[in-house]
LOMIMI-685428 format. One record per residue (C-alpha): residue number from 1; x, y, z. Coordinates in steps of 0.25 Angstrom, whole numbers, padded with zeros to 4 digits. Layout:
// LOMIMI-685428
   n     u     v     w
 NUM     X     Y     Z
...
***
This chain:
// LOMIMI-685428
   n     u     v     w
   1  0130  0001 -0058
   2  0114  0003 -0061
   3  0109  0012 -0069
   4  0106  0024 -0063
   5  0090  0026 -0058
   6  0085  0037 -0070
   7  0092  0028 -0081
   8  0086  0013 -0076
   9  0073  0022 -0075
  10  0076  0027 -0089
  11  0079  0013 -0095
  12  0068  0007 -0088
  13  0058  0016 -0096
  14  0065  0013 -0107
  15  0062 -0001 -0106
  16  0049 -0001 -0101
  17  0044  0013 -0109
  18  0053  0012 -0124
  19  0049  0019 -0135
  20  0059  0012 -0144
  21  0063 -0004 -0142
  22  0073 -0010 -0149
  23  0074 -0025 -0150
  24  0087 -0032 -0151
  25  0085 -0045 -0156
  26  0070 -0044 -0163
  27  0065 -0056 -0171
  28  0053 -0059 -0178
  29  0052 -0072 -0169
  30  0043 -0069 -0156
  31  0049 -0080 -0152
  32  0062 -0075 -0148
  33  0063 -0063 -0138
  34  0067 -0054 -0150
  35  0055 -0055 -0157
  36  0045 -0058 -0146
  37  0048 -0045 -0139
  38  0045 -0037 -0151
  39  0034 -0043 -0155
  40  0028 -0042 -0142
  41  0031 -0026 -0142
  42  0025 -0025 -0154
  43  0012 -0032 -0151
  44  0008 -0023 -0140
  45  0011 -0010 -0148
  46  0023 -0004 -0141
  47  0022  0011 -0145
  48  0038  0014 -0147
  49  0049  0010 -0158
  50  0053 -0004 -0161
  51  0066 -0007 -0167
  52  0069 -0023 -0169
  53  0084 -0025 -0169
  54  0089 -0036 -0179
  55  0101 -0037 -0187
  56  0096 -0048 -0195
  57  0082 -0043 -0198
  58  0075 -0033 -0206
  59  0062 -0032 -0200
  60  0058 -0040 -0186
  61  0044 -0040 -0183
  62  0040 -0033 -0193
  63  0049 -0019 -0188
  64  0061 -0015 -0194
  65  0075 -0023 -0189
  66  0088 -0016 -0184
  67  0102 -0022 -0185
  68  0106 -0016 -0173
  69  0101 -0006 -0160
  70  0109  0005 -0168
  71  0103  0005 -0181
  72  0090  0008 -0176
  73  0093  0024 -0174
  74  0082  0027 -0164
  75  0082  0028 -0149
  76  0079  0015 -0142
  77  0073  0013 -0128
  78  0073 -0001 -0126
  79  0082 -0012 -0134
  80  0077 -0026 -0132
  81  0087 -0035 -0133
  82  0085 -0050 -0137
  83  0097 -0057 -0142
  84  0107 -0066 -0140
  85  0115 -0066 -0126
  86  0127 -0062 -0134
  87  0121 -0051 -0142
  88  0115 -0042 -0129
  89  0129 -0035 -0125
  90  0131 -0030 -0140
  91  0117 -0027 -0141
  92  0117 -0019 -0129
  93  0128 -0010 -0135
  94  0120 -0008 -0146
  95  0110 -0001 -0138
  96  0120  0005 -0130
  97  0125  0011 -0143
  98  0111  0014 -0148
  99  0107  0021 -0135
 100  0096  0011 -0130
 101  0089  0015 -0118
 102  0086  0000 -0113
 103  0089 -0014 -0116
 104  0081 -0025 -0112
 105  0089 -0039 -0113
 106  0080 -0051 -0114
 107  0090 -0060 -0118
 108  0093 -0070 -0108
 109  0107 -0077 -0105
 110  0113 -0066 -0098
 111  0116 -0068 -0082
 112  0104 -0077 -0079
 113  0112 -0090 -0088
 114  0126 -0088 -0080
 115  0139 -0081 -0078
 116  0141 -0080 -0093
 117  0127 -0071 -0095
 118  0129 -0063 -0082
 119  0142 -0058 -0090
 120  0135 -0056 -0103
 121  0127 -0048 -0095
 122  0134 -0041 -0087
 123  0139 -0035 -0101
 124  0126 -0032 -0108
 125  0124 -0025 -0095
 126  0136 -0015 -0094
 127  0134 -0013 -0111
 128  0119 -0007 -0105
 129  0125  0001 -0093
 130  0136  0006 -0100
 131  0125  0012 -0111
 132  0115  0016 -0100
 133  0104  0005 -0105
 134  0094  0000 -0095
 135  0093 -0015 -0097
 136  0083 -0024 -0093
 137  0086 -0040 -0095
 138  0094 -0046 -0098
 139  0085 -0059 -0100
 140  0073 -0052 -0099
 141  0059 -0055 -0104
 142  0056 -0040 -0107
 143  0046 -0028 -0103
 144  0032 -0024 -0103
 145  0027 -0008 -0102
 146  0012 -0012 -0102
 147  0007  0003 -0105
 148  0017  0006 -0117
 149  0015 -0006 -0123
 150  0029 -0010 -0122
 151  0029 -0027 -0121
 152  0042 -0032 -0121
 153  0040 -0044 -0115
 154  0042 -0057 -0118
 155  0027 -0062 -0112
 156  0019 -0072 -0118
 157  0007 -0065 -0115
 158  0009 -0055 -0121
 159  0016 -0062 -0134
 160  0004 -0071 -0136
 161 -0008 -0067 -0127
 162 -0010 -0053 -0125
 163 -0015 -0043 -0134
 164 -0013 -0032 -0125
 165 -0003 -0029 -0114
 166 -0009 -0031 -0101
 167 -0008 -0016 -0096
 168 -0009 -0012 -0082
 169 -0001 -0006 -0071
 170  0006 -0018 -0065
 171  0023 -0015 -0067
 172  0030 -0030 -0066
 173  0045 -0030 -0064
 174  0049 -0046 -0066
 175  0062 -0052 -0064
 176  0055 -0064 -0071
 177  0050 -0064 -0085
 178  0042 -0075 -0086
 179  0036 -0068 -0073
 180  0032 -0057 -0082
 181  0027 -0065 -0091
 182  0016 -0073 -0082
 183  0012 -0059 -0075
 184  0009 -0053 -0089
 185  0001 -0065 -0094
 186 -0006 -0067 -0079
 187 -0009 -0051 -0082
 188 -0018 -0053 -0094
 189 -0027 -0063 -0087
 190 -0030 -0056 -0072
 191 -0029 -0042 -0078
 192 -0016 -0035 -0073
 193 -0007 -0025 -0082
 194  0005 -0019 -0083
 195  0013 -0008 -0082
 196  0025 -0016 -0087
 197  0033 -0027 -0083
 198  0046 -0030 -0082
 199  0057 -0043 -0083
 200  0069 -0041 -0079
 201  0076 -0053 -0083
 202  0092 -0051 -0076
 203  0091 -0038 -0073
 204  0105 -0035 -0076
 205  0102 -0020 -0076
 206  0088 -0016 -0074
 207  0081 -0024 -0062
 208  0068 -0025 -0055
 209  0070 -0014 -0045
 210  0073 -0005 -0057
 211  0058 -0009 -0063
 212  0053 -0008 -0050
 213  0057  0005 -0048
 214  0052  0009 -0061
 215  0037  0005 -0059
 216  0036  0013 -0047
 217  0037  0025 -0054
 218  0029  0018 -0066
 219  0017  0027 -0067
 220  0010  0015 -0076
 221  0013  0005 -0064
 222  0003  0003 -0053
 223  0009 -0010 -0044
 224  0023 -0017 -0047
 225  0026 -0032 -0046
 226  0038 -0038 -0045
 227  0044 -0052 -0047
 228  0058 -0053 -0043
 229  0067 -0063 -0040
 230  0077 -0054 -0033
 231  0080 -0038 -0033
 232  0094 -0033 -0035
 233  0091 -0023 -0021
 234  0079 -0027 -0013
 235  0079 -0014 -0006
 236  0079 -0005 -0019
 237  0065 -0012 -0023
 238  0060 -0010 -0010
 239  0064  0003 -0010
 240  0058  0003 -0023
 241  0044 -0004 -0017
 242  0043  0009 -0008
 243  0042  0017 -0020
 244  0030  0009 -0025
 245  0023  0009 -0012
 246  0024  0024 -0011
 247  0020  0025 -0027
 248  0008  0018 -0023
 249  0013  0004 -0030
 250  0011 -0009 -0024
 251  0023 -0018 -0028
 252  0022 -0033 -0028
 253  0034 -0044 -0028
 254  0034 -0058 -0032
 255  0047 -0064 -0028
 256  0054 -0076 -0033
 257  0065 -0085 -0023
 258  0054 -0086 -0010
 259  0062 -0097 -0004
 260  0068 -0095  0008
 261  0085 -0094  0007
 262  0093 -0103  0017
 263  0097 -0102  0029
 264  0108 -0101  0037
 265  0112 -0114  0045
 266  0111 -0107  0059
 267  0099 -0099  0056
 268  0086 -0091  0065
 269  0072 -0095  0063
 270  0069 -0080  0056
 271  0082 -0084  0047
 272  0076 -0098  0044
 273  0061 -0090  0042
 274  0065 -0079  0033
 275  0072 -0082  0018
 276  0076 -0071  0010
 277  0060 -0069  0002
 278  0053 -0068  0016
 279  0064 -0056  0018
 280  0060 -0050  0004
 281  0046 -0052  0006
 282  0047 -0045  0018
 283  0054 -0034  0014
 284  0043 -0032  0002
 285  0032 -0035  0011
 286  0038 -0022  0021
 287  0037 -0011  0009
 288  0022 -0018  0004
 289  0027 -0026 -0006
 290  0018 -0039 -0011
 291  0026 -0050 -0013
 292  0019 -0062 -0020
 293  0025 -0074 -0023
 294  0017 -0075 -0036
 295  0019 -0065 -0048
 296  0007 -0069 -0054
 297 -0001 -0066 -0041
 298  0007 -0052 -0041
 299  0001 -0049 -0053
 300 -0012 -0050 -0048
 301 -0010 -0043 -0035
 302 -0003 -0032 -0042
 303 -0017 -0030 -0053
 304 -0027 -0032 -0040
 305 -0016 -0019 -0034
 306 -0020 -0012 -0047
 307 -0035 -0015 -0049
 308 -0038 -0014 -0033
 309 -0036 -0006 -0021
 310 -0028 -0012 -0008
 311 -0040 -0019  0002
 312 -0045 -0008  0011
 313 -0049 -0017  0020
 314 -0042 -0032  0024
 315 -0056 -0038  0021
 316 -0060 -0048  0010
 317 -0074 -0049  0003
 318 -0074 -0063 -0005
 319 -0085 -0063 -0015
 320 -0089 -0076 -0022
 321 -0101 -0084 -0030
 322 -0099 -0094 -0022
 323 -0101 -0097 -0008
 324 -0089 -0109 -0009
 325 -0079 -0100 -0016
 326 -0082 -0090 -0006
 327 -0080 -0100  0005
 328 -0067 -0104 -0002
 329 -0061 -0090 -0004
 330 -0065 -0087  0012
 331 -0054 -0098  0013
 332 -0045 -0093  0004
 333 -0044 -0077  0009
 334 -0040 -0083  0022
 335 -0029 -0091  0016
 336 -0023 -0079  0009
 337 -0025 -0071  0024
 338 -0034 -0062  0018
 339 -0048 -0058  0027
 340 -0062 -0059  0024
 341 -0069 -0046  0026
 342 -0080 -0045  0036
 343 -0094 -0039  0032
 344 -0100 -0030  0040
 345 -0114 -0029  0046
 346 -0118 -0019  0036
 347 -0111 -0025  0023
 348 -0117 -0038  0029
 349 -0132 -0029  0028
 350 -0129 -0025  0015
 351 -0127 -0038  0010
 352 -0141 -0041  0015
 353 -0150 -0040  0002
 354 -0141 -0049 -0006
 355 -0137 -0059  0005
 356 -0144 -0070  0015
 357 -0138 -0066  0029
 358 -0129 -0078  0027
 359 -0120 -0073  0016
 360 -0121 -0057  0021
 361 -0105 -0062  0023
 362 -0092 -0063  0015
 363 -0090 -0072  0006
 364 -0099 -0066 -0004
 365 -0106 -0076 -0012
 366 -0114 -0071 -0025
 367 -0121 -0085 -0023
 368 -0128 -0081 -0011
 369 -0130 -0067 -0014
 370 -0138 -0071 -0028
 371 -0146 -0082 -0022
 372 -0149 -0073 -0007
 373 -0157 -0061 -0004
 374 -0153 -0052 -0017
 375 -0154 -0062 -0026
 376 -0160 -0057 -0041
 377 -0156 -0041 -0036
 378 -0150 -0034 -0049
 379 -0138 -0030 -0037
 380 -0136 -0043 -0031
 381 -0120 -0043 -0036
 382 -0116 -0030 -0033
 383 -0125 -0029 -0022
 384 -0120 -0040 -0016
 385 -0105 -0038 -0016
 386 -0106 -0024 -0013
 387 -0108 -0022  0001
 388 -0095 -0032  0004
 389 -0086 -0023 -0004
 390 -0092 -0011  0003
 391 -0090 -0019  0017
 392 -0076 -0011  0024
 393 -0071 -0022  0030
 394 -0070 -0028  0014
 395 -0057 -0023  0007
 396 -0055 -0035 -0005
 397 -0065 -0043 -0011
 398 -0064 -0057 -0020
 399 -0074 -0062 -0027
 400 -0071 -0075 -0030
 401 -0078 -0078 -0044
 402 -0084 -0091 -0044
 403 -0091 -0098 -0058
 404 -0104 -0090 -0058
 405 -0113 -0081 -0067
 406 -0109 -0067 -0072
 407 -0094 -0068 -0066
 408 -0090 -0056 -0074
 409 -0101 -0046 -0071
 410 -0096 -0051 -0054
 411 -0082 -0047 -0057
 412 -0086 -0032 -0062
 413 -0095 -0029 -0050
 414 -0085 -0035 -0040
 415 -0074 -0028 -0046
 416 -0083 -0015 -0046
 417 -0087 -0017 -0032
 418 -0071 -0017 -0027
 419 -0069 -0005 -0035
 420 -0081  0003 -0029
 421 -0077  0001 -0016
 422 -0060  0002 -0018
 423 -0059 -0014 -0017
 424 -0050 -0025 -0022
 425 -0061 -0035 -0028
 426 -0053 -0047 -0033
 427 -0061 -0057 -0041
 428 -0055 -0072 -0042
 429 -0057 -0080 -0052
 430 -0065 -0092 -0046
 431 -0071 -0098 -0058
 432 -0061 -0106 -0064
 433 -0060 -0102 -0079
 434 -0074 -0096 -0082
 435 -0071 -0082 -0077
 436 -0066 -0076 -0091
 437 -0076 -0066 -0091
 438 -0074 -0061 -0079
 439 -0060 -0060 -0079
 440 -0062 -0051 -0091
 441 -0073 -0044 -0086
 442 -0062 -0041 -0073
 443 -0052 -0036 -0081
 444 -0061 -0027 -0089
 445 -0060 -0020 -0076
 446 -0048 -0020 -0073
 447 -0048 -0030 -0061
 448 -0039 -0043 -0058
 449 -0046 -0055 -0062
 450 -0040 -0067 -0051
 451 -0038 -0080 -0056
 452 -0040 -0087 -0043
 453 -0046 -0083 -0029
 454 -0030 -0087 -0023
 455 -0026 -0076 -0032
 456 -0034 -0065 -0028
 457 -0031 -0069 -0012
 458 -0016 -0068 -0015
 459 -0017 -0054 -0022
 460 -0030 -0048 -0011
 461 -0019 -0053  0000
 462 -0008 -0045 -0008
 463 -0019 -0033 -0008
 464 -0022 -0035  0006
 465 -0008 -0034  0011
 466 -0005 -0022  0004
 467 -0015 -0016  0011
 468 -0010 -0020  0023
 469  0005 -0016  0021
 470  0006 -0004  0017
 471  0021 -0002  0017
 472  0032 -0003  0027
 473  0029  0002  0042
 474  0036  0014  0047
 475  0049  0006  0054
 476  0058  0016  0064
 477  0071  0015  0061
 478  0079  0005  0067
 479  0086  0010  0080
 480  0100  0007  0082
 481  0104 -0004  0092
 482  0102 -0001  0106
 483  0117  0000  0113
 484  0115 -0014  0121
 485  0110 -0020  0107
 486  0122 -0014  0100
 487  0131 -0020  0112
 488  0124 -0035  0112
 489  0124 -0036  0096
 490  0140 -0032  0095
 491  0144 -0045  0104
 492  0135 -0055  0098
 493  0146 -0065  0093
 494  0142 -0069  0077
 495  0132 -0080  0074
 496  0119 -0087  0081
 497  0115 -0081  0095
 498  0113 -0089  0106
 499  0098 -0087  0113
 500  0103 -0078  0124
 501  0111 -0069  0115
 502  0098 -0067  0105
 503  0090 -0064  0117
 504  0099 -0056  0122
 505  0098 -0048  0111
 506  0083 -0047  0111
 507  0083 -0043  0125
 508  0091 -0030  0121
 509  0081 -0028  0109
 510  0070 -0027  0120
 511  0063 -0042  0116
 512  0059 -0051  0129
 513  0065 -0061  0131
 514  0064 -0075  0138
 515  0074 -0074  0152
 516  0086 -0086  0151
 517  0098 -0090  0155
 518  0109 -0101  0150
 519  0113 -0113  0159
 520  0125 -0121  0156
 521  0120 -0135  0161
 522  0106 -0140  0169
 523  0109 -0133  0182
 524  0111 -0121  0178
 525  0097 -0124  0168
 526  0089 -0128  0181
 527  0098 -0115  0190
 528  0092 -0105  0179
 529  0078 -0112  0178
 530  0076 -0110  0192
 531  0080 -0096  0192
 532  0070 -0093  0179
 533  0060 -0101  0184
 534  0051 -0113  0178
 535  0048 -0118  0169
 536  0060 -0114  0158
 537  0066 -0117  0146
 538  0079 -0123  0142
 539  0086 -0119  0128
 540  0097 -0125  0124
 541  0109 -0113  0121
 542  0121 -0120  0111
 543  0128 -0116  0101
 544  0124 -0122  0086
 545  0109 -0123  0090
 546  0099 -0115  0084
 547  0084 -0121  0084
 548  0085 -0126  0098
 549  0072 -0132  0099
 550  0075 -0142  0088
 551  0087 -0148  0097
 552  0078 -0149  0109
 553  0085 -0137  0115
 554  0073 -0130  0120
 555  0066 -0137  0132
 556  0054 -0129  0138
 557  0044 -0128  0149
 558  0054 -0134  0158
 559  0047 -0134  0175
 560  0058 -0139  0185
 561  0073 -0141  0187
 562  0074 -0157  0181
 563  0067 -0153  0168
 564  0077 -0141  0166
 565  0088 -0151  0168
 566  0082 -0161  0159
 567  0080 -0151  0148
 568  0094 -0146  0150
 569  0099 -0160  0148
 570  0090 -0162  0135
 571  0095 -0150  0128
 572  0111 -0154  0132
 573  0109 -0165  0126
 574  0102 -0161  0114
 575  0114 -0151  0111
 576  0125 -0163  0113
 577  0118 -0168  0100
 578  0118 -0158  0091
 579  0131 -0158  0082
 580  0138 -0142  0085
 581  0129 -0139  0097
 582  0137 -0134  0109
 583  0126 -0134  0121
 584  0129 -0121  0130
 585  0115 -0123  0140
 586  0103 -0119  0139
 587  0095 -0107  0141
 588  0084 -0107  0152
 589  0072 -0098  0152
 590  0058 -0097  0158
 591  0048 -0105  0149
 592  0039 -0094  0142
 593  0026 -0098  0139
 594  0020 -0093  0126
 595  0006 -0092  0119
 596  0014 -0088  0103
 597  0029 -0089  0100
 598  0035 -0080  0090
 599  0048 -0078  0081
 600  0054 -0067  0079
 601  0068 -0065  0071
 602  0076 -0055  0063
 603  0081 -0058  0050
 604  0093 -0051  0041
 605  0091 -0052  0027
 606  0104 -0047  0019
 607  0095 -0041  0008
 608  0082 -0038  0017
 609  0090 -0035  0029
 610  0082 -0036  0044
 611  0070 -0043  0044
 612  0059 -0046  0057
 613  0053 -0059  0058
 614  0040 -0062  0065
 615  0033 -0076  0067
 616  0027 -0089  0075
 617  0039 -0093  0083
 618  0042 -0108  0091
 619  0049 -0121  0085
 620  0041 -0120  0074
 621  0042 -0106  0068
 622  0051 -0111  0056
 623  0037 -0121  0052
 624  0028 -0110  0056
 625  0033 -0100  0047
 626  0025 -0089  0051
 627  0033 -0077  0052
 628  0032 -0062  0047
 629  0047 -0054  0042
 630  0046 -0041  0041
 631  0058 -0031  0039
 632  0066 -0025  0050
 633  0064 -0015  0057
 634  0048 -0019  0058
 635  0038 -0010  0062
 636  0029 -0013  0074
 637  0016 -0013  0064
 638  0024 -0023  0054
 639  0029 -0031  0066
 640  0013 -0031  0070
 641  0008 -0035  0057
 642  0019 -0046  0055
 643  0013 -0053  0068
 644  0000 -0051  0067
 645  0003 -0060  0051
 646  0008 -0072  0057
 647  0000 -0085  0057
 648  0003 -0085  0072
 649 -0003 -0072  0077
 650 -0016 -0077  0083
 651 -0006 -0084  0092
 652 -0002 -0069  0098
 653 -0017 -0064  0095
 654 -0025 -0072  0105
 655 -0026 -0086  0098
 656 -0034 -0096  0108
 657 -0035 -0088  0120
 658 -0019 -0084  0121
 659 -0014 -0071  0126
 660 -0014 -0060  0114
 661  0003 -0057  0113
 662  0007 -0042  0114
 663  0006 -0040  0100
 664  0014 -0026  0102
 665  0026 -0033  0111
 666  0027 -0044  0098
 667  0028 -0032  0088
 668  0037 -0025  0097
 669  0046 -0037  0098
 670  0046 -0038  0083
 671  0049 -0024  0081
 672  0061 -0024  0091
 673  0068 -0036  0084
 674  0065 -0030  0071
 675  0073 -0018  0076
 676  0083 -0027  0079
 677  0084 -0033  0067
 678  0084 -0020  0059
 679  0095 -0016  0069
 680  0104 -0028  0069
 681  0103 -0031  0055
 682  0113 -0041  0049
 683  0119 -0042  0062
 684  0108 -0051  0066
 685  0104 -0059  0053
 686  0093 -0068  0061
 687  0088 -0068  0077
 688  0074 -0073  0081
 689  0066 -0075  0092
 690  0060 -0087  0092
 691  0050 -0090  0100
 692  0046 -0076  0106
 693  0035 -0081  0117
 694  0023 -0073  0114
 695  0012 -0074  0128
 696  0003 -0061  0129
 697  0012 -0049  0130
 698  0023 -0058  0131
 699  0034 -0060  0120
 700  0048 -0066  0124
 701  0059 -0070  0115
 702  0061 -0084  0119
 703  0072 -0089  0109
 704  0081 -0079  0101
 705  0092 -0083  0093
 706  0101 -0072  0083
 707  0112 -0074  0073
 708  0122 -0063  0073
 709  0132 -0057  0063
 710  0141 -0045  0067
 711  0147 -0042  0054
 712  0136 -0047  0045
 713  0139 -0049  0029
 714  0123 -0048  0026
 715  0123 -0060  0021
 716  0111 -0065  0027
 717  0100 -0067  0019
 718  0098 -0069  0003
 719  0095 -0058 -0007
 720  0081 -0061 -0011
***
């Protein structure tokens, strides 16, 4: 049982907002947690009462000591406690008996060492509950409240470094303290702030949903970051994400444990494609969540979100002193699939005074523009880059600060250009170490300083996409199983599909697909070939076979009777080899020619549940790895914008001459398997189609294989 939502709220002001704090365990050495944590309080001028708790001192830091929580008389908020393992449950009566609001345990040894911990836990815990005391910790590295001057953790930046707190109205909630820590000392340097920031250590009572929750309502937080390693109820904090989308409050995510889980022995190509973090990110993606895989990056992202409107436009103006950096930084926004605005005629005709015709384009280079037509002109700077931010095809600009003169006084008018006109202006540090200046000068207003040109990409991208995904589409809701769906699911045996059976499936969903029929032996093959019409196709159907094409048990193109004989023979044989195949024929059908080849599959995640999966299909789709997964049921426009982002879209847009596919009948295909996903659910952990034969406006399911489970334990998948 949980504290109920008004007293976690209650006990999280507490810790986060005291006006008294006790510490259990204070000590005039800062090298020990109790004496680095008071001391650290202390040095940034917390407003509230301070009561050091000691039984063998007088005095601690020069306060005055208590022997005990109960002795000192007055009401306490918050009671840090950093003793001995052994000593927190008896400590925790004690502030039960004293009535303290909140404890926060950073003393380590508790369920993270092993079963003897989890139970020592367990009791300091209960003691907590029992006394209604909101707990953060155990093991813990302690909290910051930026604006009340509350420090209470243990960072080295802020022990040895900083003389001021690094304020702003950035709230991080960490299940990692060290994490904290590098944010807060990263913080100093590219000029971010804080609202507060949070570790959370086991989180045997509060948790990072808690804290979450808590910042969305926050009136002194702007943009949340997270870094998580997993959440006790994924869909509490995407419920919890909506909130701060509609608050007006981006939320970024890095996420520890990327790596794919493993897989089932018998398993789809969309089960072998999608671990357990592309179901996560996909989930946070759908509610306009930023996931990085960097929390330091996070960071900067979530400052640019507080210094800079979103892009109104997808355009990117990169400035320079040099021609060569500019050339390098062209390079470099296309590597982060960002686009470089176009100039128009008249912004091109504004650049005239300043400009040779030659360089009237984008990149801007100050070198050409102080040596060309405006040189010596008292305007020339300003001047010069202004018409390019005007331009409304430009909705970002980068100036990419090479070594050159008066690198600070650049900085302000840049950053004074983005401002006028309602534009992120990101300047990168492209100068190596001589850029002091102007990285003070920067955060004398209030902007991000970016350490390298690779660093402001990664958070314009993070900008961009916002911009582009605005939230969840509209999704209808899901429709229950047609009466001849209902009829075909409940007599599927349990297990692996054959081809027919998964197309037959497909069929009743409405999808195309390729005509066939199974033959026995080679007569029949040549009898159904005949019939069909060359050429065809012989697939191998057997039981304990999976990638077929592996085993040679798909011949193609095949024109006349011998060669369907021969290929018959070829994949018998190749069946007789493989240890647990029993052969059953082969399927024959037409040979479909086609100019792209997708794969699309389901997916059912126990903790993310249905999932759509989009992406390049044939033999190689597993080496490819360009797929999209989106949550099911998709929206057409989702569906749309998950093609159009593979790698392989030319393929279906023209590319060379070839036939542009019927981009509305591919997104209808996608949206129709996403229903079926979102209706079967568990029942159908994994199915795909693979390859679906894409030539102009036709789209036919080729090969389709699913896996069944009628009484499913939802046991597929991994918690994240």
């Amino acid at each position: 049982m949980t504290l109920p939502t008004e007293q976690t709220r209650a006990g999280i002001r507490a810790i986060l907002h005291p006006r008294s704090i006790a510490f259990i365990g204070a000590s005039d050495d800062i090298v020990k947690w109790g004496g680095v944590l008071l001391h650290v309080l202390r040095k940034f001028n917390y407003p509230g009462a301070v009561y050091p708790v000691n039984p063998k001192a007088d005095t601690i830091q020069g306060l005055r000591a208590y022997r005990s929580v109960g002795e000192i008389g007055q009401p306490i908020d918050l009671a840090v406690i950093s003793i001995g393992v052994d000593g927190v449950e008896q400590a925790m009566r004690e502030c039960a008996a004293a009535g303290v609001r909140a404890a926060m345990v950073v003393t380590s040894q508790f369920a993270e060492s092993g079963a003897e911990g989890a139970a020592k836990q367990a009791r300091v815990l209960a003691v907590a509950r029992q006394a209604g005391i909101a707990m953060i910790g155990p093991n813990c590295m302690g909290v910051l409240n930026a604006n009340e001057n509350v420090a209470l953790l243990n960072s080295t930046a802020l022990v040895e470094y900083f003389s001021e707190i690094p304020r702003g109205r950035i709230g991080v909630v960490s299940q990692s303290g060290a994490v904290v820590g590098a944010m807060i000392a990263r913080a100093g340097f590219v000029g971010a702030g804080f609202s507060s920031c949070v570790s959370l250590g086991n989180q045997a009572d509060l948790e990072i949903c808690d804290f979450f929750d808590y910042l969305v309502d926050d009136p002194a937080t702007d943009v949340i970051c997270l870094y998580m390693e997993s959440a006790r109820s994924v869909e509490r904090m995407l419920a919890i994400a909506r909130r701060a989308r509609a608050a007006g409050k981006p939320v970024l995510i890095t996420k520890a444990g990327r790596t794919p889980h493993g897989q089932k022995a018998v398993a789809s190509h969309t089960a072998s494609m999608a671990g357990t973090y592309d179901t996560f990110l996909a989930r946070c993606r759908n509610e306009g969540i930023v996931v990085q895989t960097d929390a330091l990056q996070m960071l900067l992202t979530a400052q640019a979100l507080q210094a800079f409107p979103l892009p109104p436009a997808p355009g990117v103006a990169l400035f320079s002193g040099s021609g060569g950096q500019g050339a390098l930084g062209s390079d470099a926004l296309s590597d982060h699939g960002l686009v470089p605005g176009e100039l128009s005629a008249a912004t091109r005709a504004a650049l005239a005074p300043f400009f040779t015709a030659s360089n009237q384009q984008l990149p801007y280079d100050l070198g050409a523009a102080a040596s060309g037509p405006g040189k010596g002109r008292p305007d020339l700077l300003t001047g010069s880059m202004e018409p390019i931010f005007a331009d409304p095809s430009v909705g970002a600009c980068v100036y990419l600060m090479t070594p050159q003169g008066g690198m600070d006084d650049i900085a302000r008018r840049f950053t004074e250009l983005g401002r006028k006109y309602g534009k992120p202006a990101l300047l990168a540090n492209c100068a190596s170490g001589i850029t002091e200046h102007m990285r003070q000068a920067l955060l004398g207003l209030g902007a991000p300083f970016f350490p390298s040109q690779h660093e402001a990409f990664l958070t314009l991208r993070d900008l961009e996409w916002l911009r582009s995904h605005d939230g969840p589409d509209p999704v209808d809701a899901t429709p229950a199983l047609s009466a001849q769906l209902q009829a075909f699911t409940q007599a599927l045996p349990e297990g692996m599909q054959d081809e027919d059976t998964s197309k037959g499936l497909l069929a009743l969903a409405g999808i195309d697909v390729a005509a066939g029929e199974l033959a026995v032996d080679a007569d029949a093959a040549v009898s159904v070939a005949g019939a069909l019409g060359y050429p065809v196709v012989l697939k191998i159907v057997a039981d304990g076979v999976t990638h077929k094409s592996d085993m040679g048990g798909v011949q193609l193109d095949l024109r006349d009777a011998d060669a369907v004989r021969a290929a018959f023979g070829r994949i018998r044989r190749a069946a007789e080899g493989l240890p647990g195949a029993i052969f059953r024929g082969c399927l024959v059908q037409p040979m479909v020619q086609a100019e792209a080849e997708l794969m699309i599959g389901t997916l059912y995640d126990a903790e993310f549940g249905p999932f759509l999966l989009i992406g390049a299909g044939g033999t190689l789709v597993e080496l490819m790895k360009d797929t999209q997964l989106l949550p099911a049921p998709a929206s057409p426009r989702a569906i749309e914008r998950a093609i159009r982002g593979l790698r392989c879209f030319p393929l279906l847009d023209g590319y060379r001459g070839r036939a542009p596919a019927d981009l509305d009948k591919l997104v209808r295909i996608g949206h129709r398997i996403s229903l079926l996903a979102a209706q079967l659910g568990a029942r159908m952990p994994e199915m795909d189609i693979n390859p679906l034969a894409v030539r102009g406006d036709r789209a036919v399911a080729l090969d389709a294989r699913l896996r069944w489970c009628a009484q499913p334990d939802l046991a597929v998948g991994s918690p994240a």
